[in-house]
N, C-alpha and C positions, 0 to 999 in steps of 0.2 A: 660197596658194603655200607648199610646204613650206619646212623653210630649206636646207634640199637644195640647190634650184633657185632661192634668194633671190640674185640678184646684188650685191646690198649685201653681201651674206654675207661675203664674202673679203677684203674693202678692211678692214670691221669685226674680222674674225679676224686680221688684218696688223698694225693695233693693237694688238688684245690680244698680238700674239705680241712685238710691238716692246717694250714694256712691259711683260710677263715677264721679255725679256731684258738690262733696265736695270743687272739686278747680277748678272747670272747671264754662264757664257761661251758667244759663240757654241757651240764648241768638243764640247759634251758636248747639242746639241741632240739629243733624239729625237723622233718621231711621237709618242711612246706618253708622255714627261714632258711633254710641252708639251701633249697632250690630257687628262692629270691635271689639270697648274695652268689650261688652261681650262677646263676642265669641258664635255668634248666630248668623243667618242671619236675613236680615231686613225683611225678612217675619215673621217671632216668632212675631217680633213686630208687625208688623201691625194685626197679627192675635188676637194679644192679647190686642191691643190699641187703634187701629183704625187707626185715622187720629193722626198728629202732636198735633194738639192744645187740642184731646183727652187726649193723652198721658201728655201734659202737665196739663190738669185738675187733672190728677190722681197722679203726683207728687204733687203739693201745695196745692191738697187735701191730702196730706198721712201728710204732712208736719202739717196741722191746723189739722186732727187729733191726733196727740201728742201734741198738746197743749190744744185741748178742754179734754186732762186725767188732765192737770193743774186745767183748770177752774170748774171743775166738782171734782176734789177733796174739794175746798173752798163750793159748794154749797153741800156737801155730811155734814159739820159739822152744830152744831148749830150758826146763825147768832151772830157775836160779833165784833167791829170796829175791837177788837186785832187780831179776825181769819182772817178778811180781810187784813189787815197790814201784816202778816205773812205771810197770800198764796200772796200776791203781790211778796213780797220778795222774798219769795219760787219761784214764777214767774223768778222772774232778775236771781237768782244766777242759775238756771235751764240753762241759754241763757250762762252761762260763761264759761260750758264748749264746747269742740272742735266740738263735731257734730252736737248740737244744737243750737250752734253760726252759722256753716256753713249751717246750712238747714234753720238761719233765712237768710243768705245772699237770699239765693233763693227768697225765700218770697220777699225780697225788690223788687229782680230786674224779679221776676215775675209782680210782683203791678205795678212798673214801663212800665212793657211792656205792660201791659194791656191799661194805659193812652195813649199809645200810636198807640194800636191796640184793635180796638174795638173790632173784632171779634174773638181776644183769648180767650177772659173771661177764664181763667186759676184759678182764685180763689183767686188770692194773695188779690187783694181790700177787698172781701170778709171778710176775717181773719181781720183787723182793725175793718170793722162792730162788729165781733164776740167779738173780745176783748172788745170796748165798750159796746156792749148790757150786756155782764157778768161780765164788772164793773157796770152797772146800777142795776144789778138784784142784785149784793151783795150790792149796798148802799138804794139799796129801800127795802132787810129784814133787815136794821140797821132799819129801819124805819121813812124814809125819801121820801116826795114826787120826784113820777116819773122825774120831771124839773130839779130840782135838783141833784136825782141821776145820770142823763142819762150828765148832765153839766159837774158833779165833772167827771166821768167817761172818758167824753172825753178827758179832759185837762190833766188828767192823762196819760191818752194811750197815746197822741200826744207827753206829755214831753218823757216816757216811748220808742217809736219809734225812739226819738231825742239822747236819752242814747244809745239804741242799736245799732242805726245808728255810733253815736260817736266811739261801743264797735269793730263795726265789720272794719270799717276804719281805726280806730289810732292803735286797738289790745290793749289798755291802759284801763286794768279793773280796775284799783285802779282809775284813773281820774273819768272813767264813773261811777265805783258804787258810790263813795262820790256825784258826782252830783245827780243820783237815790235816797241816803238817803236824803238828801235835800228835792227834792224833793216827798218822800213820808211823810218827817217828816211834810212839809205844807199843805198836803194833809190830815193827819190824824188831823192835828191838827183842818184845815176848819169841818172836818167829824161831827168833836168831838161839834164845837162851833152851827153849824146846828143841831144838838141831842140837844144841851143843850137849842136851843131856840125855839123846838117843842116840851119839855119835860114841 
């Protein structure tokens, strides 16, 4: 089988391309430097990507799925404010190490490209939606109307994006996680006092 028509070919190439761009910016991707640093010609790519703004779907897609294994760990337990508290956490310290700090950098400044070109739709905007919709879904089996959870959910995520934002800029995880505790200790607390006045 040539590596033409190798099906492993592309998931393997996704890799490599994902870890090229650990310090590099989305930003200035081409066919033609990304078939240099792998050592391919920019036809492999285009055979296996298509267009540019394909290729970049399939990076910030590969990106939101390692984190939809996050979110789908939490709804795999049975619902409890504590399990939700914990997979959040689980969430942040996940982002503090090296290559999943550097694959959220992507994400940012994919979201960002998107605002600014509409005909990338690359996926990064996306991934916000997701994170909110699956803090909604875990604060509405605490058993909590939809308004409310999809509310707590966002304000979370938004402070949550503002933390990582802080983590991947300054590189200062002891700054950024004490802000994160803060902020989940107010968040469990709002959870807990909303439970207690539909109970």
């Amino acid at each position: 089988m040539s590596p033409r028509n190798d099906p492993a070919r592309k998931p393997l190439l996704l890799l490599e391309i994902l870890e090229h761009l650990r310090e590099r910016p989305l930003a200035t991707i081409t066919f033609r430097s990304l078939a240099e640093a792998l050592g391919v010609s920019p036809f492999t790519l285009v055979y296996h990507f298509g267009t540019r703004r394909e290729l970049m779907a399939e990076i910030i897609g590969s990106i939101g799925a390692r984190q939809d294994r996050v979110i789908q760990a939490e709804l795999d337990v049975d619902p409890s404010l504590d399990a939700h508290l914990a997979a959040t956490r689980a969430s942040w310290q996940h982002f503090l190490h090296p290559v999943p700090r550097s694959l959220l950098r992507l994400e940012f400044e994919a979201a960002l490209l998107e605002v600014t070109d509409k005909e990338l739709d690359a996926g990064g905007l996306a991934i916000h939606g997701r994170w909110v919709e699956w803090g909604a879904e875990a604060v509405e089996r605490l058993g909590l109307p939809r308004e409310i959870a999809e509310l707590e959910s966002r304000v979370l995520v938004d402070q949550i994006y503002g933390f990582q934002f802080d983590l991947i800029v300054s590189g200062d995880e002891v700054r950024a996680t004490r802000a994160f505790e803060i902020a989940l200790q107010s968040y469990g607390e709002r959870l807990a006092a909303h439970l207690a006045a539909t109970s």
